[in-house]
PADRENTI-568315 format. One line per field, with one value per residue (C-alpha): residue number from 1; x, y, z. Coordinates in Angstrom, 2 decimals. Example, Ala and Ser with C-alpha at 12.3 -4.5 7.8 and 13.67 -1.06 7.14 Angstrom:
2
seq c(1; 2)
u c(12.30; 13.67)
v c(-4.50; -1.06)
w c(7.80; 7.14)
% end
This chain:
383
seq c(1; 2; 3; 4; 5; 6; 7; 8; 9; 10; 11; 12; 13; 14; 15; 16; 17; 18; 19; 20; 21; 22; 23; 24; 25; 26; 27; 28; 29; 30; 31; 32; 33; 34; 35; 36; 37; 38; 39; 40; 41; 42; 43; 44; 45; 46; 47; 48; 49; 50; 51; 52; 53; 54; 55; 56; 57; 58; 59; 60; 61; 62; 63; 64; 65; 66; 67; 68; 69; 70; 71; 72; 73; 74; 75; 76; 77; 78; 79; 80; 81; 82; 83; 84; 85; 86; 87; 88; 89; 90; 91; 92; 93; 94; 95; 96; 97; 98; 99; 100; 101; 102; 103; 104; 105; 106; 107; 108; 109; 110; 111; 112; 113; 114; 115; 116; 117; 118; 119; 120; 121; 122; 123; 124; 125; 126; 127; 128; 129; 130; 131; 132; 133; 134; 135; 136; 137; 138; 139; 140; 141; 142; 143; 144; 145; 146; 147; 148; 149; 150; 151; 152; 153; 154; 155; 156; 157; 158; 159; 160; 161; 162; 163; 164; 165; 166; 167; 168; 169; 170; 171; 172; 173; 174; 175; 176; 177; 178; 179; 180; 181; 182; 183; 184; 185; 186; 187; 188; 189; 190; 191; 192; 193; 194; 195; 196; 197; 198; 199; 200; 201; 202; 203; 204; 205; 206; 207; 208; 209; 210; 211; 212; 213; 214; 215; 216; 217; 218; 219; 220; 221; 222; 223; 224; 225; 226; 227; 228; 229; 230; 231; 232; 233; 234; 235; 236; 237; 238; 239; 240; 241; 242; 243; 244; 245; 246; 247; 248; 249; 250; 251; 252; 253; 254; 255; 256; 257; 258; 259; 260; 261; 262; 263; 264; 265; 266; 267; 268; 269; 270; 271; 272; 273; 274; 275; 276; 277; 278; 279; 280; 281; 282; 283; 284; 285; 286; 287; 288; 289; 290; 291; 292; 293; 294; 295; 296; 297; 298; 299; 300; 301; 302; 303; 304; 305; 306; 307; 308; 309; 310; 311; 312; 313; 314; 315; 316; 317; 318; 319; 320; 321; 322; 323; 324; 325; 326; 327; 328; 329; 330; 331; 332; 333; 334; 335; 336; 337; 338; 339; 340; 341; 342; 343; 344; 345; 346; 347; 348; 349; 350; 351; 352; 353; 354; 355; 356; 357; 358; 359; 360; 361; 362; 363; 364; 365; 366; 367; 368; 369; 370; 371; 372; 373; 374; 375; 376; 377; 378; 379; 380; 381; 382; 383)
u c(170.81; 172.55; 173.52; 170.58; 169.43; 165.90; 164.19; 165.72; 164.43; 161.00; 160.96; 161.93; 159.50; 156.61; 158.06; 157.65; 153.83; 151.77; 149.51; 148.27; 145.40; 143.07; 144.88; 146.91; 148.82; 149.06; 151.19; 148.93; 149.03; 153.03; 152.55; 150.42; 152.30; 154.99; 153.17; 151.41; 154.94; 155.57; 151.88; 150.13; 145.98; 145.24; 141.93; 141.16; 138.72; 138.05; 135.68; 134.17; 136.75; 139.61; 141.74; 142.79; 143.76; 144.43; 147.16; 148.16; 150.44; 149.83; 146.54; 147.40; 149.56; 150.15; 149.03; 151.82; 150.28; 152.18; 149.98; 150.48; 149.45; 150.07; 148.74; 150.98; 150.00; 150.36; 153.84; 153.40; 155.87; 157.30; 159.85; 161.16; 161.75; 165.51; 164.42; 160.96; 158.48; 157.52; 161.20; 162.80; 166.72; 169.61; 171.77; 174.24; 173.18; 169.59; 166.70; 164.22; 160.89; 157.34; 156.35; 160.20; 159.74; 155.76; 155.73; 156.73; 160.12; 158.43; 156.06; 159.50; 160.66; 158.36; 157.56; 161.51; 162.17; 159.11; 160.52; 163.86; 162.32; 159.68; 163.22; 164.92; 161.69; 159.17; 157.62; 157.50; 155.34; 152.49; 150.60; 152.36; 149.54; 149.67; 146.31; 146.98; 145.11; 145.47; 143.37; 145.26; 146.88; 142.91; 139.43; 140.34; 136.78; 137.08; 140.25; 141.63; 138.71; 136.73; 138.78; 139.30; 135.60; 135.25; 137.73; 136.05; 132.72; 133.81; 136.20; 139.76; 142.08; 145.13; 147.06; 150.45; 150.93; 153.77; 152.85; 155.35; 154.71; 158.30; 158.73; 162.02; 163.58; 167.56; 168.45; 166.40; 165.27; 165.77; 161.62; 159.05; 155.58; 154.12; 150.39; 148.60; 146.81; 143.10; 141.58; 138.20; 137.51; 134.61; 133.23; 131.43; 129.10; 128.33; 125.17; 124.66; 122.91; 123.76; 123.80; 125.35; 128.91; 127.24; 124.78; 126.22; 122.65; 120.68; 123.51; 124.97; 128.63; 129.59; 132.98; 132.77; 130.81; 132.78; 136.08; 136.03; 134.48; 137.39; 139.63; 138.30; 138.71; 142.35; 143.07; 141.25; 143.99; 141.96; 144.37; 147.85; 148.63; 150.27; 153.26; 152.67; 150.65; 151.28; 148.57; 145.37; 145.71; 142.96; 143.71; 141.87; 142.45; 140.30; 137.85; 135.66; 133.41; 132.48; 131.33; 134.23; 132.61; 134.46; 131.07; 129.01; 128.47; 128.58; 125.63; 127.35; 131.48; 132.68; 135.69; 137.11; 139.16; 140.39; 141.41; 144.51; 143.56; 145.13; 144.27; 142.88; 140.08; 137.54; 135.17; 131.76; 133.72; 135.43; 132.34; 130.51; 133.04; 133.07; 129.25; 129.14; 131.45; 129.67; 126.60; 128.38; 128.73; 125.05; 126.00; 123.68; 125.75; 125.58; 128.57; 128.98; 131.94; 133.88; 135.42; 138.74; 139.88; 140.48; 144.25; 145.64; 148.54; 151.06; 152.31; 156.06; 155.85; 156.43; 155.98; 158.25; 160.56; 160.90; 161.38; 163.98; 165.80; 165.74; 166.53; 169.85; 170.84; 170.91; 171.52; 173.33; 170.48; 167.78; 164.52; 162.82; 158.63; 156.56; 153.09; 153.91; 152.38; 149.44; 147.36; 147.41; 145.67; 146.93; 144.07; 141.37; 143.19; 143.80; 140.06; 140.59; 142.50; 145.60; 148.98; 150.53; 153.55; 154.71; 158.54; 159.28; 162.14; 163.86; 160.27; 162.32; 161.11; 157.61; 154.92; 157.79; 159.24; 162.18; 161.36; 163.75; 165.71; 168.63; 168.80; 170.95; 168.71; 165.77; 168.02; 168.38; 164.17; 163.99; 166.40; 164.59; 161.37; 162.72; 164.64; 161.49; 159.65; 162.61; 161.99; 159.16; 158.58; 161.73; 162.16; 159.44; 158.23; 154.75; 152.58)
v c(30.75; 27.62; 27.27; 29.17; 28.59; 26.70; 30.07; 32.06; 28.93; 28.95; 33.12; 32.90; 30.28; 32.30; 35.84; 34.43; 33.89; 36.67; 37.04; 40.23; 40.75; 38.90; 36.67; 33.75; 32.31; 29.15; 30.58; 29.11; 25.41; 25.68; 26.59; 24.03; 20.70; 21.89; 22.01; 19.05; 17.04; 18.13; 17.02; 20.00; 19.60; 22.13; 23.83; 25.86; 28.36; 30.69; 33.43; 35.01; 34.86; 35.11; 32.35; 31.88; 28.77; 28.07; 25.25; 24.20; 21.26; 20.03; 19.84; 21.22; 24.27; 27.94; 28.47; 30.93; 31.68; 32.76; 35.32; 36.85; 37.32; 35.93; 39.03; 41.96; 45.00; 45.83; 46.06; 49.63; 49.87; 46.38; 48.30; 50.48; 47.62; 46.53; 42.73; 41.34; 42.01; 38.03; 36.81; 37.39; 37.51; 38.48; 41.21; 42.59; 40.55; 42.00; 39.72; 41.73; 41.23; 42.18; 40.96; 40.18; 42.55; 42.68; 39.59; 36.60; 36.68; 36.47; 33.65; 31.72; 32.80; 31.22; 27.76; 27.40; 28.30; 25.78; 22.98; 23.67; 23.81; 20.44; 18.55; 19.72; 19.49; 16.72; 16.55; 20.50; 21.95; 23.71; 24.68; 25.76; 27.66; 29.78; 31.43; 33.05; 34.94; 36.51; 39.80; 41.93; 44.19; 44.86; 45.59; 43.32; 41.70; 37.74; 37.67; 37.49; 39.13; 36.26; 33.23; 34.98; 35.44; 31.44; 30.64; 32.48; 31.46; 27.93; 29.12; 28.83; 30.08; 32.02; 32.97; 34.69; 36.09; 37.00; 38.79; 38.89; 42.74; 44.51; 46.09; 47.23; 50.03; 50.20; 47.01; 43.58; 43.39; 46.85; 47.07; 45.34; 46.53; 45.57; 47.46; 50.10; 52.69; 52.37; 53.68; 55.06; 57.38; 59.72; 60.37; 63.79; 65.68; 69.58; 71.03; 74.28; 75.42; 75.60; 79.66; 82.32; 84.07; 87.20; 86.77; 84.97; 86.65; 83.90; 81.29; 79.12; 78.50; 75.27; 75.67; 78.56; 77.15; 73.93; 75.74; 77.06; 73.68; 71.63; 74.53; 73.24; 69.78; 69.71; 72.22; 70.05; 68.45; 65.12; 63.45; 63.54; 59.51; 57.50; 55.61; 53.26; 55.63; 58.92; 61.79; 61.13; 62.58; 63.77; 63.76; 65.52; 63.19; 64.52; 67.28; 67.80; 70.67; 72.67; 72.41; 73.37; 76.42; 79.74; 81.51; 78.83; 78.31; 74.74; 73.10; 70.43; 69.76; 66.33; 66.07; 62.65; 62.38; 59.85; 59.37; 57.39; 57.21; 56.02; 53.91; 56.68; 57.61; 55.55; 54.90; 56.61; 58.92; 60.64; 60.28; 62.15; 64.82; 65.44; 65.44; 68.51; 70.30; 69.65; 70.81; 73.77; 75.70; 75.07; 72.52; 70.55; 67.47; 64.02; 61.87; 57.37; 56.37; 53.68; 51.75; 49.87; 48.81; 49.39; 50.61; 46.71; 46.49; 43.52; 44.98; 43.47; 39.96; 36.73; 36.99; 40.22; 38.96; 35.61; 38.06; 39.95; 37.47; 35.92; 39.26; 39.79; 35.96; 36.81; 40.16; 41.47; 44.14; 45.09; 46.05; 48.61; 48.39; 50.77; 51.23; 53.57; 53.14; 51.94; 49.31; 45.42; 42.31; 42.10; 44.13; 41.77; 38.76; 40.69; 40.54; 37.36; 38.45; 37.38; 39.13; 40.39; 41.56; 42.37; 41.12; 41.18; 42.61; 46.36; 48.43; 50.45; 49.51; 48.01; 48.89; 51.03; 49.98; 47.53; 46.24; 44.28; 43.02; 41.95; 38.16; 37.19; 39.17; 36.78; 33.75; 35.53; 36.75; 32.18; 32.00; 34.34; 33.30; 29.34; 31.20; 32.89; 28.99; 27.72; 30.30; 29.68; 25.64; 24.12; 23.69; 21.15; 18.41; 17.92; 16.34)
w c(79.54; 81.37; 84.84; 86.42; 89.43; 89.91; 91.21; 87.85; 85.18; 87.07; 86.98; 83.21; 82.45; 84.40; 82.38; 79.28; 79.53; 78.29; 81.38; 81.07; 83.76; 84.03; 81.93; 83.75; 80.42; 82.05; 84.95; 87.87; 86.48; 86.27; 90.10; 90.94; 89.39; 91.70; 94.39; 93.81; 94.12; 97.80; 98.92; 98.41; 98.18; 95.67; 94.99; 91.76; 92.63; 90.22; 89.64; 86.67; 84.23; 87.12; 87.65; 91.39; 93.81; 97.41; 97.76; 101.83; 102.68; 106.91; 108.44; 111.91; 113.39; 112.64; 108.83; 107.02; 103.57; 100.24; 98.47; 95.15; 91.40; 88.01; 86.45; 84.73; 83.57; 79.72; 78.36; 76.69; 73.19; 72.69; 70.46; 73.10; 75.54; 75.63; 75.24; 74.18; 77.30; 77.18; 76.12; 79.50; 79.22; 81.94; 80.57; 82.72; 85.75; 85.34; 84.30; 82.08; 81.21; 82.29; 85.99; 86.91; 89.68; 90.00; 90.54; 89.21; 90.50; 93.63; 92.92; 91.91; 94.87; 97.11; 95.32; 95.41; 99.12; 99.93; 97.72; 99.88; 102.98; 102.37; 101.04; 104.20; 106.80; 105.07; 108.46; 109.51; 112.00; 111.05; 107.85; 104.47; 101.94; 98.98; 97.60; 93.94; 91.83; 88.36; 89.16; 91.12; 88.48; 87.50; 88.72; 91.75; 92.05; 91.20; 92.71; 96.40; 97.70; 96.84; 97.52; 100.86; 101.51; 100.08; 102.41; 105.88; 104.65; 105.81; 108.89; 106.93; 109.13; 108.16; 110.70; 108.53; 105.26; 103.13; 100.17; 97.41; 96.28; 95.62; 98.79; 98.76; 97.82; 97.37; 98.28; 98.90; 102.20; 103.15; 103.39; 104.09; 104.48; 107.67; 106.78; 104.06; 104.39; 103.76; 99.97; 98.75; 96.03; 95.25; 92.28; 92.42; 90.45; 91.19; 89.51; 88.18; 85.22; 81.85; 79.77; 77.70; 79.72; 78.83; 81.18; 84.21; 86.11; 84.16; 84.92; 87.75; 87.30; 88.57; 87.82; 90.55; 93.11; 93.28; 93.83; 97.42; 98.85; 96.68; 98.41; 102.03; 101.04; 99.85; 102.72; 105.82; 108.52; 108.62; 111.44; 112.17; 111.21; 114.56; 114.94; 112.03; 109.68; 107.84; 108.31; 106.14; 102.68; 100.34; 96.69; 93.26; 90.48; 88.19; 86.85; 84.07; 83.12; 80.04; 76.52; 74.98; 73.51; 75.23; 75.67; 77.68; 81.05; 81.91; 83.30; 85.54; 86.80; 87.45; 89.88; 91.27; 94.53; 96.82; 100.48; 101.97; 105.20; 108.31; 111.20; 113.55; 110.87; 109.18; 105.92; 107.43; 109.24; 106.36; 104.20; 106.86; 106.41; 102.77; 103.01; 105.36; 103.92; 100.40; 102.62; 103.98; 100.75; 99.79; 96.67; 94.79; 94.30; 93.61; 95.19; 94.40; 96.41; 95.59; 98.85; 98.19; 101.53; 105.35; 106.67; 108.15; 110.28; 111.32; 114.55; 115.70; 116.94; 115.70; 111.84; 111.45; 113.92; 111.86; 108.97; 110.41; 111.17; 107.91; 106.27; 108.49; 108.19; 104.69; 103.20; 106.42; 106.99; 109.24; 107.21; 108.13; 108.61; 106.60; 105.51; 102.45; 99.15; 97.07; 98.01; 97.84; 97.97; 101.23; 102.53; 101.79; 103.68; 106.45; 106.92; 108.14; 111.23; 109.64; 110.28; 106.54; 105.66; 102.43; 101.21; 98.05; 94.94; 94.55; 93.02; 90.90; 87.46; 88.12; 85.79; 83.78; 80.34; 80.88; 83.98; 85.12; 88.69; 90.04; 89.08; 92.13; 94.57; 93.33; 94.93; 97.62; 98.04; 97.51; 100.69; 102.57; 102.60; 103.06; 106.29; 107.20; 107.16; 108.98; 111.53; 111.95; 111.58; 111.50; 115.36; 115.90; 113.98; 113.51; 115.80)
% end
């Protein structure tokens, strides 16, 4: 593969390294001797077995942060991938190869649009950062959430963030996520007691007394959303009950569920919910909950309109702002007060077999986010 463009070598180079979470493969260090040649003071900060680091270039000004992962999930069947998962190749325009889309094209991305910039604008305005981690795709513990609590524990600020997830959906550009929806799950335990189905009398049928209050639950309106949000949904994921026997009553059911939840509604509140209407139908119950993350949102202003600009200057469309999907890490630096957004490659193939992207649209992600710095810190030289 000749003739490729800086930001498609550095993609292939990062592709090619088995990083399967919480494995970094080397990925980071690749990262950080770039960024070491434009003046970046780098930090490794890891945790646990997690490799992370927070790299910023200027000492004053605005801080704009580049956030993302090293981390892939696992490649599935090697044999039914059309090229080796970790021997990246371009067929047909489209660069293959596990993380092109989630997210190492984006991490190439973004070290190439700053090496552009810093050649362009050695004495910008402002503050240039990138804090990385390779535990995103997995338990999410020794990852961003602790480099960002590292970082407020000694008053970092970061003021913007561009997070490299694949955003977009038919065409680059054509999303970007300006917030998410907040995320906790309950694991719940109904108790009833164990005996023959012959003699339901001398039985308690938790399988029965579960269903009308999982009825209410997947039934309740919670909120109706607001201009950014959708309504609040409430998911089963799971259930378990039963001894596989036909003629026994099972003793105990285990169901799991989770909320999205919007902006008007929070943690306690919708805990408080569950828990009366667990109450309401007289259950004995157990509940743990498991609390992933507040709803954040970047409202219009500077950092999307910098953004959109960039965006129309150079794919010729408008994005439009969402706050659709899963969750990411983006929800643990918006703790620090920081505006997020979320710009990154088409998410058709992420996580699939043959996951692959548009190699040219990865040149133009690398021009967008150097016209999103040049939007933002071109105009002024620094003080």
């Amino acid at each position: 593969m000749t003739n490729l463009s800086p930001t498609l070598k550095l993609a292939i180079d990062l592709i090619s390294r088995p990083s399967v979470t919480p494995e970094d493969a080397g990925c980071q260090e690749v990262m950080i001797q770039r960024l070491e040649r434009l003046g970046f003071h780098v930090e490794s900060m890891p945790f646990g077995e997690v490799k992370n680091f927070y790299a910023k270039r200027g000492s004053s000004g605005p801080n704009l942060c580049f956030a993302g992962h090293t981390d892939v999930v696992p490649t599935g069947p090697e044999e039914e991938w059309k090229v080796p998962p970790f021997a990246p190749e371009i067929v047909d325009g489209m660069l293959y190869g596990r993380g092109a889309a989630d997210m190492k094209g984006s991490l190439a991305a973004m070290v190439t649009a700053v090496e552009n910039f810093v050649t362009e604008h050695p004495d910008h305005k402002g503050q240039i950062s990138f804090l990385i981690t390779s535990d995103e795709e997995g338990p999410f513990v020794d990852g961003t959430t602790r480099v960002v609590d590292a970082l407020m524990a000694r008053n970092e600020t970061v003021d913007w963030c561009i997070v490299g997830e694949p955003s977009s959906t038919n065409t680059l550009g054509d999303i970007i996520k300006n917030g998410r929806r907040g995320s906790f799950s309950g694991n719940l335990t109904i108790h009833g007691k164990q005996g023959h189905v012959a003699y339901p009398h001398l039985a308690e049928n938790p399988i029965h007394l579960a269903a009308p209050a999982l009825a209410e639950l997947s039934n309740t309106h919670w909120d109706d959303g607001n201009e950014f949000f959708p309504p609040t949904s409430f998911q089963v994921s799971n259930i378990q009950a039963g001894t596989g026997a036909t003629n026994v009553v099972p003793g105990k059911l285990n169901t799991q569920f989770n909320f999205r939840f919007s902006s008007e509604l929070d943690f306690d509140t919708l805990k408080e919910r569950v828990i009366e209407i667990l109450d309401k139908h007289q259950l004995r119950y157990d509940v743990e909950w498991t609390y992933n993350g507040l709803p954040f949102l970047t409202r219009p202003g500077e950092l999307v309109d910098a953004i959109t600009t960039a965006v129309q200057d150079t794919v010729g469309i408008t994005p439009e702002l969402s706050t659709s999907g899963g969750t990411s890490d983006g929800r643990f630096i918006a703790k620090m007060g920081t505006q997020v957004v979320e710009l990154g490659p088409i998410n058709a193939t992420i996580h699939q077999l043959n996951e692959c992207v548009d190699a040219q649209s990865l040149n133009q992600l690398s021009d967008i986010y150097q016209g999103i710095l040049t939007n933002l810190f071109a105009n002024t030289s620094q003080a």
